[in-house]
BALUMNU-655443 format. One record per residue: x, y, z of N, C-alpha, C in turn; residue in three letters. Coordinates in pm, whole numbers, always signed. Each point is the difference from the previous one (the first is absolute). Layout:
N
     n_xx     n_yy     n_zz    ca_xx    ca_yy    ca_zz     c_xx     c_yy     c_zz   residuo
        X        Y        Z        X        Y        Z        X        Y        Z       ALA
...
// end
This chain:
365
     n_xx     n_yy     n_zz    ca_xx    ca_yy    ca_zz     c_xx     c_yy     c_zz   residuo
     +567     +557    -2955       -6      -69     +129     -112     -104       -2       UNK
      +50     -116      +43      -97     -108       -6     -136       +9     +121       UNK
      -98       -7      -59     -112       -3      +86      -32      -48     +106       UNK
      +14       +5     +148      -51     -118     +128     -133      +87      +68       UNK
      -41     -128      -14     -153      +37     +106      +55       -9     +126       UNK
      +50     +127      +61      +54       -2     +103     -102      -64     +156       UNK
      +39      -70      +81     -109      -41     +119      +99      +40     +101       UNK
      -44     +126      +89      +92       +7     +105      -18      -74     +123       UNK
      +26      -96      +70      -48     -118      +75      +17      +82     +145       UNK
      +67     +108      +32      -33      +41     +189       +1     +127      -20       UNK
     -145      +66      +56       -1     +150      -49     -119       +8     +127       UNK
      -17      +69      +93      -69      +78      +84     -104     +120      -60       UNK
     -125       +1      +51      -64     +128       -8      -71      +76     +124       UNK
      +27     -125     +112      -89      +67     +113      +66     +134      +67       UNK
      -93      +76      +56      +34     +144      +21      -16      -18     +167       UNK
      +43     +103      +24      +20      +80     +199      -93     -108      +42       UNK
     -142      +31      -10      -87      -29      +53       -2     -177      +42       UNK
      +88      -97      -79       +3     -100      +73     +138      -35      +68       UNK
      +47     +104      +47     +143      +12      +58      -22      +29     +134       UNK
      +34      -28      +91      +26      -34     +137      +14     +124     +122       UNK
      -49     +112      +78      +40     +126      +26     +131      -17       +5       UNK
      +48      -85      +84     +142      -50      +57      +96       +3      -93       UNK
      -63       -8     -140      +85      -84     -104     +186       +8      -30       UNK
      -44     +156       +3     +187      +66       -6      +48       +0     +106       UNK
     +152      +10       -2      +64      -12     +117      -61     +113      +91       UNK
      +20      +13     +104      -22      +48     +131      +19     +177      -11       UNK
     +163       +9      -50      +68     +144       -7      -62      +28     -132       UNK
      -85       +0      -65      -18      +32     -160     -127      +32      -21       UNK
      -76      -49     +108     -161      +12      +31       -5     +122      -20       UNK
      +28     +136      +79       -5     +139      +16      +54      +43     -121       UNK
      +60      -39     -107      +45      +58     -118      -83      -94      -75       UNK
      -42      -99       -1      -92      -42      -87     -167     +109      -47       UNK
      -17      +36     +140     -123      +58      +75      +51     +155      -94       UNK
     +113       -1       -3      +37     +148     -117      -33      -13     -116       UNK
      +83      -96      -46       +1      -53     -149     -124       +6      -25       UNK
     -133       -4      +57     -144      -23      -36      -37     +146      -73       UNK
      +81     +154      +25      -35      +76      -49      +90      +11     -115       UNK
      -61       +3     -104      +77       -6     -146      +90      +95      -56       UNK
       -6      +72      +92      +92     +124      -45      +93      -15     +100       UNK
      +11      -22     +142     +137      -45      +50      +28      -47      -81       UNK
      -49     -158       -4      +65     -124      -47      +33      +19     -117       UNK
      -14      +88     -125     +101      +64      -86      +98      +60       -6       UNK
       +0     +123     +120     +108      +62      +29      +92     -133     +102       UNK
       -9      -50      +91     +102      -85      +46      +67      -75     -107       UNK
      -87      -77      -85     +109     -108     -122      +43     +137      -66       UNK
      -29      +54      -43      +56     +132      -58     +186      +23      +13       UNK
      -47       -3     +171      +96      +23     +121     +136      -92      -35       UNK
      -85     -116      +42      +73     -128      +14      +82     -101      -85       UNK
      -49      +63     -104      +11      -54     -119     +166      +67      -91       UNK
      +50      +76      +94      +97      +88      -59     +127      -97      +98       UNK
      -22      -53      +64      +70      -88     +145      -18     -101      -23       UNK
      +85      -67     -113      +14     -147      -75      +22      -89     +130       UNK
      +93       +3      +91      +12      -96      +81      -13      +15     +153       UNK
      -81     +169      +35      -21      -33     +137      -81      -88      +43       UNK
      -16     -114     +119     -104     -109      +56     -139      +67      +23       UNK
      -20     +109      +36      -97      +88       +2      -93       -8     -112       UNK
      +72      +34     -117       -6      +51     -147     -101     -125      -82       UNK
     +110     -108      +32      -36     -116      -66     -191      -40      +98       UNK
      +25       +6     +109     -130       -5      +39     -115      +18      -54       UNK
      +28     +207       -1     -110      +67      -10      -14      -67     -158       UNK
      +38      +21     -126       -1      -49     -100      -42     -154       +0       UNK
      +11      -66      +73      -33     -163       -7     -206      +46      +40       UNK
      -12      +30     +143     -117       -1      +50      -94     +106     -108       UNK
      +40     +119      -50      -54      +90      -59      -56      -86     -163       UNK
      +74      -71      -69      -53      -95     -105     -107      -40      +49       UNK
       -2     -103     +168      -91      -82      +24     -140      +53      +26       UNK
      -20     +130      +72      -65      +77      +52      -88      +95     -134       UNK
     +116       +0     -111      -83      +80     -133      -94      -73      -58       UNK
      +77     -121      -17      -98      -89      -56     -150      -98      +79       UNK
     +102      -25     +124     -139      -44      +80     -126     +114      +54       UNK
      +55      +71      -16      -89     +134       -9     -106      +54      -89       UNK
      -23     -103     -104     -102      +44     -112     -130     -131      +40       UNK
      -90      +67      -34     -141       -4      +83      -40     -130      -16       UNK
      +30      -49     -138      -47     -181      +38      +93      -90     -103       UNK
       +3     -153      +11     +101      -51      -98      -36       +7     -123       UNK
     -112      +24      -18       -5      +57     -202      +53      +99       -8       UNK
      +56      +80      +81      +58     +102      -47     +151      -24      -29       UNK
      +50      -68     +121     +176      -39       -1      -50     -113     -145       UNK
      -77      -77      +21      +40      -86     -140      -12      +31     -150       UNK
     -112      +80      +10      +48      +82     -145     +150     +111      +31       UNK
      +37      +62      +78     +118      +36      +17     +185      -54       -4       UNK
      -88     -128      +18     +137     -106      -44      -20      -50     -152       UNK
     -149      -26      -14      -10      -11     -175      +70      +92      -60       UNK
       +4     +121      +30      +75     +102      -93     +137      +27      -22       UNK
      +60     -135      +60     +121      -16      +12      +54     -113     -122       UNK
      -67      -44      -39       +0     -100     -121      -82      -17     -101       UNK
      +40      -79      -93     -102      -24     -133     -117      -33      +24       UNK
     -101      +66      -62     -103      -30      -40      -51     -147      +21       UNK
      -64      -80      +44      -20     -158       +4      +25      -72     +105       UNK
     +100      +72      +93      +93      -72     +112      -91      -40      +75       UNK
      +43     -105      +23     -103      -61     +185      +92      -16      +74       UNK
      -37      +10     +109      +54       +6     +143      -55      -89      +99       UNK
      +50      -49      +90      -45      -87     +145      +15      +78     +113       UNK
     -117       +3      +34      -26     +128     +120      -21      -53     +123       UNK
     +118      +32     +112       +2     -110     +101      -50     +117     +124       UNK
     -134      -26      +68      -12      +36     +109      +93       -2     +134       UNK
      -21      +48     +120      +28      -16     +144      -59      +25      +59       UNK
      -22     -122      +75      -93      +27     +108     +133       -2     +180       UNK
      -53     +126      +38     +114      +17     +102      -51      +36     +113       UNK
     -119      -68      +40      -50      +38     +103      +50     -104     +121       UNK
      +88     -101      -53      +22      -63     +135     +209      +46      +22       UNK
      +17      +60      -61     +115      +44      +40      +65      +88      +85       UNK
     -125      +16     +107      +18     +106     +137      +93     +117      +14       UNK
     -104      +95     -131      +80     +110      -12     -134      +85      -14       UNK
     -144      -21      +73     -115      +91      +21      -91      -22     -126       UNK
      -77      +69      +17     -140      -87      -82      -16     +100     -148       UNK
      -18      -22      -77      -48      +18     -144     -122      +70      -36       UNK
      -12     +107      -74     -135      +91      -14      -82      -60     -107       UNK
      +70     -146     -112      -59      -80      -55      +22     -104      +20       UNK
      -97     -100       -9      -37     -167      +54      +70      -49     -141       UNK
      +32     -111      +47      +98     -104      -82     -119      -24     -119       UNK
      -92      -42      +30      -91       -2     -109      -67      +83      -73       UNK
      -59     +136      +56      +28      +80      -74     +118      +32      -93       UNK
     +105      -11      +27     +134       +2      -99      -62     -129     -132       UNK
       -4     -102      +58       -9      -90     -160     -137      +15      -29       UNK
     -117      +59      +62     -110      +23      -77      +41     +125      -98       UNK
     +106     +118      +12      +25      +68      -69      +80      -39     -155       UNK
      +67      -72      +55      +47      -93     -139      -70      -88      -81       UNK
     -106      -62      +88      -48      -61      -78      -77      +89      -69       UNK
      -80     +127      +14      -52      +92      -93      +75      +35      -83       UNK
     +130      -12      -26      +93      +66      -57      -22     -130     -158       UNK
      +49     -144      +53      -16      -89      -32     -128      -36     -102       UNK
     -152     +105      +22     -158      -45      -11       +8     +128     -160       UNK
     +138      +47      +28      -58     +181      -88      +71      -45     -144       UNK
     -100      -35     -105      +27       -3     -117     +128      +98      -48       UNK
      +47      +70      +56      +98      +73      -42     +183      -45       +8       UNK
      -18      -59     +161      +77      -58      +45      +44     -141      +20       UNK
     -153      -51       +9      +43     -204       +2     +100      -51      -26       UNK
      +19       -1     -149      +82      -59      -53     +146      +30       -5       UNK
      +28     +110     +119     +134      +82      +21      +45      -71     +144       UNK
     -108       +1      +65      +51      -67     +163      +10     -127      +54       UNK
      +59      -40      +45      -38     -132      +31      +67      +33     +183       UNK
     -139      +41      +75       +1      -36     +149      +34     -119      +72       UNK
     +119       +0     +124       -1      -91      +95      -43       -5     +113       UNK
      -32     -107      +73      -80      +39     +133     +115      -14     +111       UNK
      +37     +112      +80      +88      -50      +96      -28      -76     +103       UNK
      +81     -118      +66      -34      -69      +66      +92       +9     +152       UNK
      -77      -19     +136      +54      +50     +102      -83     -136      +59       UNK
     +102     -105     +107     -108      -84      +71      -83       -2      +83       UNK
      +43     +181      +92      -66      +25     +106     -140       +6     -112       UNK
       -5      +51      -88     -179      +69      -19     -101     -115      -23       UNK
      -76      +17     +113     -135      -85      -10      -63      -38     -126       UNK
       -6     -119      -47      -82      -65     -104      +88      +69     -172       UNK
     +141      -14      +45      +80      +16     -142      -45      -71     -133       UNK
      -16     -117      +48      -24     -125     -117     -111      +53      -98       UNK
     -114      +57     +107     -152       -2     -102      +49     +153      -31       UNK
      +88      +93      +34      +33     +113      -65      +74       -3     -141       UNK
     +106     -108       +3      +45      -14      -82      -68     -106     -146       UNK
      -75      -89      +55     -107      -30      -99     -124     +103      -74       UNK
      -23      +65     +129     -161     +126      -69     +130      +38     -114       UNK
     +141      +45      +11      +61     +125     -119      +19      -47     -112       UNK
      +71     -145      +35      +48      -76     -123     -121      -51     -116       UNK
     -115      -65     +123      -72      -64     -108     -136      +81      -23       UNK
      +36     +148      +61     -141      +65      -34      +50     +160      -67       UNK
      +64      +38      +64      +46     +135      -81     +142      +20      -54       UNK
       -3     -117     -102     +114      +33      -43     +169       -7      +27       UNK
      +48      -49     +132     +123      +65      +19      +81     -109      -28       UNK
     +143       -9      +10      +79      -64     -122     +118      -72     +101       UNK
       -9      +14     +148      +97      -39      +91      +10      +69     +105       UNK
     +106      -99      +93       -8      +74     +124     +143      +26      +29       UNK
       +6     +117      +54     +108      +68      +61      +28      -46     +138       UNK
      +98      -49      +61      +61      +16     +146      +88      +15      +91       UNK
      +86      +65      +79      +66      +71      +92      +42       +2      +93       UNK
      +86     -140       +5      +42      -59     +187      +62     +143      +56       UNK
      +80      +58      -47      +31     +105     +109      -87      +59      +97       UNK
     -148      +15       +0      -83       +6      +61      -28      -43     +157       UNK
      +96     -101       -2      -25     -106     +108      -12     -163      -40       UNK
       +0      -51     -125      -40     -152      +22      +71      -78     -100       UNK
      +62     -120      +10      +81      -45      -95     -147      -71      -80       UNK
     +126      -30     -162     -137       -2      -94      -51     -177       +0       UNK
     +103      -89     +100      -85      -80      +58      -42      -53      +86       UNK
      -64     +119      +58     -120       -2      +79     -112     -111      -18       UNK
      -60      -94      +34      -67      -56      +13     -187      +13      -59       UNK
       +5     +144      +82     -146      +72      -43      -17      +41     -145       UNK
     +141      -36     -103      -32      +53     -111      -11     -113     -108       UNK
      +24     -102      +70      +25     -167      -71     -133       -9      -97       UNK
     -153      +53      +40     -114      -26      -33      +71      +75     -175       UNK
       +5     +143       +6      -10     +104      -87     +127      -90     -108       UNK
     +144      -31      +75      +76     -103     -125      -73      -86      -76       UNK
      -58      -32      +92      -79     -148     -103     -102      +18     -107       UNK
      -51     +173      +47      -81      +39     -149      +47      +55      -79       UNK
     +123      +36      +45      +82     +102     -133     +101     -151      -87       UNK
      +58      -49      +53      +33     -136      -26     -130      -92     -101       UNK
      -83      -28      +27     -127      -46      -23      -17      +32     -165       UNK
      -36     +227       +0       +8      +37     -114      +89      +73      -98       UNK
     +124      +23     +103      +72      +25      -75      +23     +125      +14       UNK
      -71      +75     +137       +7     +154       -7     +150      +49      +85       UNK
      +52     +100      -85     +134      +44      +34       -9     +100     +152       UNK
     +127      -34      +88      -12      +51     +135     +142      +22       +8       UNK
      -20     +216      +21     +116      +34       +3      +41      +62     +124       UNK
     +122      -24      +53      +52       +3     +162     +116     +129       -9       UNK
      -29      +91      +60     +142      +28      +49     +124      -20       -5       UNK
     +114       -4      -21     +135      -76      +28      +77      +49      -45       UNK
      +35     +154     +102     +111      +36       -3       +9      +56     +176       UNK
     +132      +30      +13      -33      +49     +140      -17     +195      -38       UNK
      -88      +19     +121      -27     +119      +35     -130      +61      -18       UNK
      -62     +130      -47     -125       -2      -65      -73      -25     +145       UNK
     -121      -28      -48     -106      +49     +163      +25     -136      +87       UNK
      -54      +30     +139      +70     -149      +73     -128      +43     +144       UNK
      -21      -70      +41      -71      -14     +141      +62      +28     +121       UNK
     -111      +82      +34      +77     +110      +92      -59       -6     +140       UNK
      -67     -147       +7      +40       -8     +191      +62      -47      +66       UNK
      -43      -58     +123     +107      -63      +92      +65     -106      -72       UNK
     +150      -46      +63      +38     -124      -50      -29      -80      +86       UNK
      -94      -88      +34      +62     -120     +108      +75      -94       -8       UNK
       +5      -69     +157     +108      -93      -29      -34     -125     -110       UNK
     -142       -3       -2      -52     -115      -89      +54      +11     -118       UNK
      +33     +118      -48      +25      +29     -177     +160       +5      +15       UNK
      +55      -12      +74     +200      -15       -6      +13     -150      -47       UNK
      -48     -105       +9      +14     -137      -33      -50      -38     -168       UNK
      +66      -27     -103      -34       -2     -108     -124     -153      +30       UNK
     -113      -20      -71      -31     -127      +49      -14      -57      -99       UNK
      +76      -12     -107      +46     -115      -77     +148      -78      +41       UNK
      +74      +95      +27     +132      -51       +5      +71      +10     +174       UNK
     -117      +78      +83      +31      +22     +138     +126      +52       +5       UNK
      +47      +88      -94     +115      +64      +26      -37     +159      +61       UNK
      +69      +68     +108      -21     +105      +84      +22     +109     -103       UNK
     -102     +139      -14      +32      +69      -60      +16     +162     +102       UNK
     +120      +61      -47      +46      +70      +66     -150     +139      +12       UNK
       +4      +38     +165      -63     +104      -18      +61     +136      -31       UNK
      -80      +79     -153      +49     +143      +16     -122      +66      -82       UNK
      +33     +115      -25     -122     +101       -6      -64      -83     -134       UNK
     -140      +11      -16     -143      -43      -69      +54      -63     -170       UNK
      +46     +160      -37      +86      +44     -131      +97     -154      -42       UNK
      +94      -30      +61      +10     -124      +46       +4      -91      -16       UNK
      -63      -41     +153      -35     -146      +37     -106      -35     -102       UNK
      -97      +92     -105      -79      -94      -75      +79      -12     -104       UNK
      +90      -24      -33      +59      -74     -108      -10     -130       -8       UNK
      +23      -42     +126      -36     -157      +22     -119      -43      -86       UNK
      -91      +69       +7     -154      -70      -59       -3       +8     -127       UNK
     +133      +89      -63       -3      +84     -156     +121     -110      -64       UNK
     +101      -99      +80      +79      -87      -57      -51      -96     -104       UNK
      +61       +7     -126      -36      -92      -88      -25     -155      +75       UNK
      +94      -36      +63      +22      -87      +31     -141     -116     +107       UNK
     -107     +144       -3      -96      -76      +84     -114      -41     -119       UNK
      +31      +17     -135     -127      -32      -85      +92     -157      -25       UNK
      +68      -59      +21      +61     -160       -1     -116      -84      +81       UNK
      -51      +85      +93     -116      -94      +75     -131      +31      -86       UNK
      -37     +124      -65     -118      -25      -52      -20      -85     -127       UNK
     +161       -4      -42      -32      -51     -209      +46     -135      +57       UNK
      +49      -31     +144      -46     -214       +7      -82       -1       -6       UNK
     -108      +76      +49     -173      -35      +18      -39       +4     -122       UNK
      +20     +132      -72     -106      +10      -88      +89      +40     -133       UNK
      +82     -111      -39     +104      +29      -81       -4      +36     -173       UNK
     -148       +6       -5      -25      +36     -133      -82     +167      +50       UNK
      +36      +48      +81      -62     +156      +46      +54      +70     -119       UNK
      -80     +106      -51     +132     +113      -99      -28     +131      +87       UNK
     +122      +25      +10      +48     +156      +99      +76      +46      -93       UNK
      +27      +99      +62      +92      +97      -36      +55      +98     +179       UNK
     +179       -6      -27      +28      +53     +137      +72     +135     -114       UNK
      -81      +95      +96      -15     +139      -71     +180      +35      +22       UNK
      +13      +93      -74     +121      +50      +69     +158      -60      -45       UNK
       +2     -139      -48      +77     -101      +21      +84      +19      +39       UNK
      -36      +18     +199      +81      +13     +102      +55     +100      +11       UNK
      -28     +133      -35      +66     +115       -9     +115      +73      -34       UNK
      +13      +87      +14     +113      +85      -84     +137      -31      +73       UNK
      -54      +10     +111     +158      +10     +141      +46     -117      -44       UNK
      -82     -113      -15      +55     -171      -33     +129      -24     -108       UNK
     -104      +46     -117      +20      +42      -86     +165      +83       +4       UNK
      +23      +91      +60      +94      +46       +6      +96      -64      +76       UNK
      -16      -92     +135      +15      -86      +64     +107     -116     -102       UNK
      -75      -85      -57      +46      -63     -123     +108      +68      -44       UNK
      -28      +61      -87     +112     +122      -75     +131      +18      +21       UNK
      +10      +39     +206      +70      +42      +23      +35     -136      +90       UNK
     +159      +27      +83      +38      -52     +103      -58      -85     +159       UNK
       +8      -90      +27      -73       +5     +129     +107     -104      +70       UNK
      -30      +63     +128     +113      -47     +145      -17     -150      -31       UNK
     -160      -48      +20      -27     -121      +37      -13      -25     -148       UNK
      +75     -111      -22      -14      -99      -94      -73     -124      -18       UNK
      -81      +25     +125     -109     -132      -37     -160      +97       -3       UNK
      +44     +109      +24     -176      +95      -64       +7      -34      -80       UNK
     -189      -36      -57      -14      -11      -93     -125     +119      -20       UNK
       +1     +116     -134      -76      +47      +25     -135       +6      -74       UNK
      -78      +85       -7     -155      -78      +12      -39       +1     -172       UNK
     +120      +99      -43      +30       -6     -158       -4     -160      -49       UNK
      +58      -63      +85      +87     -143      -36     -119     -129      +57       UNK
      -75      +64      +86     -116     -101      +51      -92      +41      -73       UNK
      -90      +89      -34      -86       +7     -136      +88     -119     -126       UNK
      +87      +73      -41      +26      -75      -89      -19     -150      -32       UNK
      +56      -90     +139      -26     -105      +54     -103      -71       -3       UNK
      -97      +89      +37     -147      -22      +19      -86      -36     -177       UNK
      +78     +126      -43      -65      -32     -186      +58     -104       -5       UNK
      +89      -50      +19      +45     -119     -127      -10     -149      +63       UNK
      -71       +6     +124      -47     -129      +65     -195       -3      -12       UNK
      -23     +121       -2     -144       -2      -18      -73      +62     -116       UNK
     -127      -57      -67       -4      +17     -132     -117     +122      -28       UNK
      -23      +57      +97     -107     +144      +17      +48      +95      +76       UNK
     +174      +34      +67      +43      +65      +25      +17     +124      -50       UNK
      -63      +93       +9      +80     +157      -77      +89     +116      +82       UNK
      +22     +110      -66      +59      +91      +77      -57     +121     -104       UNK
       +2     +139     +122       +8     +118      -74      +91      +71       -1       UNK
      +20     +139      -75     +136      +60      +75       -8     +116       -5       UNK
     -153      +49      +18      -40     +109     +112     +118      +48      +85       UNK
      -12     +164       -8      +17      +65      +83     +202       -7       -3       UNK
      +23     -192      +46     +135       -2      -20      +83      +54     -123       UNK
      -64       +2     -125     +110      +55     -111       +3     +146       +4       UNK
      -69      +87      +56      +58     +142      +35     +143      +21      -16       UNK
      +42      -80      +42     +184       +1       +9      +91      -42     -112       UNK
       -4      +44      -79      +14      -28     -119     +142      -63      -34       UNK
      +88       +2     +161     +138     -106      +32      -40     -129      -42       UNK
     -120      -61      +35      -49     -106      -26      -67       -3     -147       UNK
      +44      +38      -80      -86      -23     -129      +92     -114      -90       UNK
     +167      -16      +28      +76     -112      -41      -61     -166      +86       UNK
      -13      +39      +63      -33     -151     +107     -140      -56      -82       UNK
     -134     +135      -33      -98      -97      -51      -31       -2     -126       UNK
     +125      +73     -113       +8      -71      -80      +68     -104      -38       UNK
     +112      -18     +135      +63     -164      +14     -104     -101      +15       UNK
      -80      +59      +98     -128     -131      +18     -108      -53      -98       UNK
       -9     +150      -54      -68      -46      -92      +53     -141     -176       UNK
     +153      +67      +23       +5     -136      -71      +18     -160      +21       UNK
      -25      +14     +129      -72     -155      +54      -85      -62      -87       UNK
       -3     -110      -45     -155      -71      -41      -57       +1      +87       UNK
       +7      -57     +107      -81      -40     +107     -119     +122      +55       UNK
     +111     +122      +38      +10     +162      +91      -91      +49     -114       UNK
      +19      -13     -108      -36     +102     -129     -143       -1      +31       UNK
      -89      -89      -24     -149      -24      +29      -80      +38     +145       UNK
      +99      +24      +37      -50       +8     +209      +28     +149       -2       UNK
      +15      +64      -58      +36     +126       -2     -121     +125       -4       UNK
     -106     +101      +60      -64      +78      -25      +34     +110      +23       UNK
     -106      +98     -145      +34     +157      +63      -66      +70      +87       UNK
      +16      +61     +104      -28      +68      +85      +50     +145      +51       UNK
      -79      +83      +56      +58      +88       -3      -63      +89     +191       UNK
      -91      -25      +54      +28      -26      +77      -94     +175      +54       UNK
      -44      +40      -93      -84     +112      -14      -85      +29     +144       UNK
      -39      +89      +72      +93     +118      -23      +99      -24      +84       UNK
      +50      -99      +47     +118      +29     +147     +152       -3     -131       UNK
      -17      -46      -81     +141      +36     -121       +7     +123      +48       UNK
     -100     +133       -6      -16     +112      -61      +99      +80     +146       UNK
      +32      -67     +112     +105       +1      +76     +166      +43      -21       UNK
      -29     -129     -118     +184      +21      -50      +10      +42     -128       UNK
     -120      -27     -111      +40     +120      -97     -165      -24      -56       UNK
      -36      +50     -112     -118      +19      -66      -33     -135     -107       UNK
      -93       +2       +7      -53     -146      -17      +68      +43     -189       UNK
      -53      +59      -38      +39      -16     -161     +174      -13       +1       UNK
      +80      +90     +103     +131      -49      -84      +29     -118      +74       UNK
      -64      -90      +84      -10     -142      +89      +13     -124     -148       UNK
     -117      +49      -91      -46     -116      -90     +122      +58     -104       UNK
      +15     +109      -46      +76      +29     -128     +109      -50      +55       UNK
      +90      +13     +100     +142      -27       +7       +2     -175       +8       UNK
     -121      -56      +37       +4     -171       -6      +14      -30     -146       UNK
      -76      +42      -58      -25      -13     -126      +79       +8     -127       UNK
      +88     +157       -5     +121      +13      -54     +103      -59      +36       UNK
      -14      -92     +162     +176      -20      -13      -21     -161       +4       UNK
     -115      -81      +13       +8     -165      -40      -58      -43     -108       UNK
      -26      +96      -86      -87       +3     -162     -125      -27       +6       UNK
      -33      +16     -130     -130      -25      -19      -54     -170       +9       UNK
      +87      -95      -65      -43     -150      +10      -21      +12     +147       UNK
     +109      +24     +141      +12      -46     +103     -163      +70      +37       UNK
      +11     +124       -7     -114      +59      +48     -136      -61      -47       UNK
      -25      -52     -138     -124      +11      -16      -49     -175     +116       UNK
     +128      -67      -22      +42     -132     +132      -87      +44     +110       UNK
      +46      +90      +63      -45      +66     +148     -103      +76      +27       UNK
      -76      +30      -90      -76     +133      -10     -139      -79      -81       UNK
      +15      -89     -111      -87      -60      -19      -67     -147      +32       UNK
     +131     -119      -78      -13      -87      -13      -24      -75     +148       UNK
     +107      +45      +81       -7      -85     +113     -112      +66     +127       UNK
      -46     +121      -18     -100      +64      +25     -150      -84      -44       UNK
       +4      -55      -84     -138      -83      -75      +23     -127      +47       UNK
     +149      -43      +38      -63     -120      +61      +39      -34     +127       UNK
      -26      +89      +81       -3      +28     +124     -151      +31      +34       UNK
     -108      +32      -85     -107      +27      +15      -85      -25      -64       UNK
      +46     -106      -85     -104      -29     -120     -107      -11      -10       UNK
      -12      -59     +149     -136      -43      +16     -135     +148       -9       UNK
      +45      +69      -26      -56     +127       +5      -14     +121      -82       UNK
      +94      -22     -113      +41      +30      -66     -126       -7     -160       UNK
// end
């Protein structure tokens, strides 16, 4: 087997403590509050786990992954715990959240405490050269810019992570300053972009039903939702006029449902889906990427991206991701990477996993 310095480009380590009280749904809180004793929460997946397709089942098993793992005492622990999931050498891009403005109750750790923890992670001769930290970016938080300068140009970190589902499309105005320095040097900024996954959870007003690029009315319905709007490929067309040499990456590339979307049949014949607007987006702009985190779980889709991958164009825009720990949802991070790996080969893989991984971040590298 041919050798790749594998770089996994979207991998999580933050634990409970910068998670939201509110965070889980509503009905799940009181079984979450179970799951905390380790011996239920063994015996239930135990349980549950025999009940392939009750809605129940799939739950407890989805939240119980999230809860095992966010449950260990700090992110050196989940990140050497995901190290042990791969070769020896691997680096990873470790994308914070900061979720304190997503009105779902307050956090038992400060947003900065979270990346002062990485950045120790980042300082420990053991690890450096394994991590490469992003700073997440939110416009509500006071004095982002000089946050995101102290990380980049003082401890180390390698890019920024960000998350319209939250509440804010990604062109927002307040973030124009932060394009122009990642633009400037070249530092990679990776977004969200698929629907679903965490979303902002207060009021809607009437102010936020009006798209305000295109003033088209957006329908009101529950949170889950209506923030898709802010998560549409279709709203980074306003940031790459501005700042059209930006390099991103839209995590996800548009998700699995899309993805399947594509694949399959659809009523309307003028959808286009967000599979097909990523795509779009690479081959008009020349720092466009994608990941495909989390979405290749589904292994229906493993013909489609080794169709894409034999694109010239697609082939290079392509990263591996895996989407750590929220993968650990739909199956286990090791058979996540082995089944990518065995079924688009080794050339395609070492493509996705290395090459286009290094120059997506070179600058750092």
């Amino acid at each position: 087997m041919e050798t790749v310095n594998i770089i996994n480009c979207h991998t999580h380590t933050f634990n409970r403590a910068a998670v939201p009280d509110n965070f889980l749904p509503r009905f799940l809180m009181p079984l979450a509050r179970l799951l905390e004793n380790k011996g239920i929460s063994k015996f239930f997946f135990n349980v549950f786990s025999k009940m392939q397709k009750h809605e129940l089942a799939l739950l407890v098993k989805k939240y119980h992954a999230f809860l095992t793992i966010g449950d260990l005492k700090s992110q050196l622990e989940i990140f050497k715990y995901l190290q042990s999931f791969y070769p020896t050498g691997t680096r990873f891009c470790v994308l914070p959240m900061d979720l304190e403005f997503m009105q779902a109750g307050q956090t038992k750790q400060s947003y900065i405490g979270q990346l002062d923890e990485l950045a120790l992670i980042k300082q420990d001769q053991d690890y450096k050269d394994f991590i490469y930290p992003f700073i997440f970016v939110h416009p509500e938080r006071k004095g982002i810019f000089d946050i995101v300068r102290k990380y980049i140009e003082e401890k180390g970190f390698a890019g920024i992570k960000m998350y319209p589902p939250l509440g804010y499309y990604p062109f927002d105005e307040r973030l124009n300053e932060i394009y122009a320095y990642c633009e400037k040097y070249q530092i990679p900024i990776t977004f969200h972009c698929a629907r679903g996954g965490i979303f902002y959870k207060g009021e809607i007003t009437n102010g936020m039903l009006t798209h305000p690029k295109t003033g088209q009315y957006i329908k009101e319905q529950k949170n889950k939702f209506f923030t898709d709007t802010y998560t549409d490929p279709d709203n980074y067309k306003y940031v790459l006029e501005q700042f059209p040499e930006l390099k991103i990456n839209l995590a996800h590339f548009g998700g699995f449902d899309e993805w399947q979307k594509y694949l399959g049949n659809t009523i309307d014949e003028n959808s286009i889906t967000w599979y097909e607007k990523i795509v779009a987006l690479i081959r008009k702009y020349p720092n466009v990427y994608t990941d495909i985190s989390y979405t290749m779980f589904n292994a229906d889709l493993f013909n489609l991206l080794k169709l894409t991958l034999e694109d010239n164009t697609l082939k290079g825009k392509i990263l591996y991701g895996s989407d750590f720990y929220m993968v650990e949802q739909k199956t286990s991070e090791r058979q996540f990477v082995t089944n990518i790996r065995a079924y688009i080969g080794e050339e395609n893989f070492k493509l996705i996993a290395e090459l286009n991984p290094h120059s997506f971040l070179y600058n750092h590298l």
